[in-house]
C-alpha positions in Angstrom: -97.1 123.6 242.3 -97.6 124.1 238.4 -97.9 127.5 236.4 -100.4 128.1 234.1 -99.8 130.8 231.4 -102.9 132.0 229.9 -102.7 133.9 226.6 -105.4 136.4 225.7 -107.2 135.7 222.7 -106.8 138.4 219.6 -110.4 140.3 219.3 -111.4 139.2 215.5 -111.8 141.3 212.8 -114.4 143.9 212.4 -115.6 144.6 208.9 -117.6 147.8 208.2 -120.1 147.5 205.2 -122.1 151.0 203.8 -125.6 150.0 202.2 -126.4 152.4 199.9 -130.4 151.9 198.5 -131.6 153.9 195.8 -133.9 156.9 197.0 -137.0 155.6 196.0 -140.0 154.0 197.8 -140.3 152.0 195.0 -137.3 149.3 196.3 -138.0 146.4 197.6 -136.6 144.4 200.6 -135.1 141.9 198.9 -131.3 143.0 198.2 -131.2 143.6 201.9 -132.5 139.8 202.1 -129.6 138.3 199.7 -127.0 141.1 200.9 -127.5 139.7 205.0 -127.9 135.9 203.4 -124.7 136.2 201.4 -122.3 137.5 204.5 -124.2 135.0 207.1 -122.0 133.2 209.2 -122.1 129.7 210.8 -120.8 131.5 214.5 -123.2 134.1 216.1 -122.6 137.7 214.4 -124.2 140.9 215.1 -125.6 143.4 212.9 -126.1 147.0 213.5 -128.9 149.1 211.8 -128.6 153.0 211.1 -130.8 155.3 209.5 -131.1 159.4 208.8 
């Protein structure tokens, strides 16, 4: 008969980032391209999208 202690891994961080884009229709995509390229992982991530 063994015992087996199992320890509960600690949740990782979460990080909240704000996007703020200028107000114009006149901006383009790509800072949104180099901003989700730059904080890319090499482990699955997930991104949540919000607008008003």
């Amino acid at each position: 008969m063994g015992v087996v202690i199992e320890r509960r891994r600690t949740p990782p961080a979460v990080d909240v980032v704000e996007v703020v884009t200028p107000r114009t229709n006149a901006a383009t995509i790509t800072p949104t391209e180099n901003l989700l390229a730059a904080i890319s992982l090499n482990e699955p991530f997930s991104l949540e999208i919000a607008a008003t």
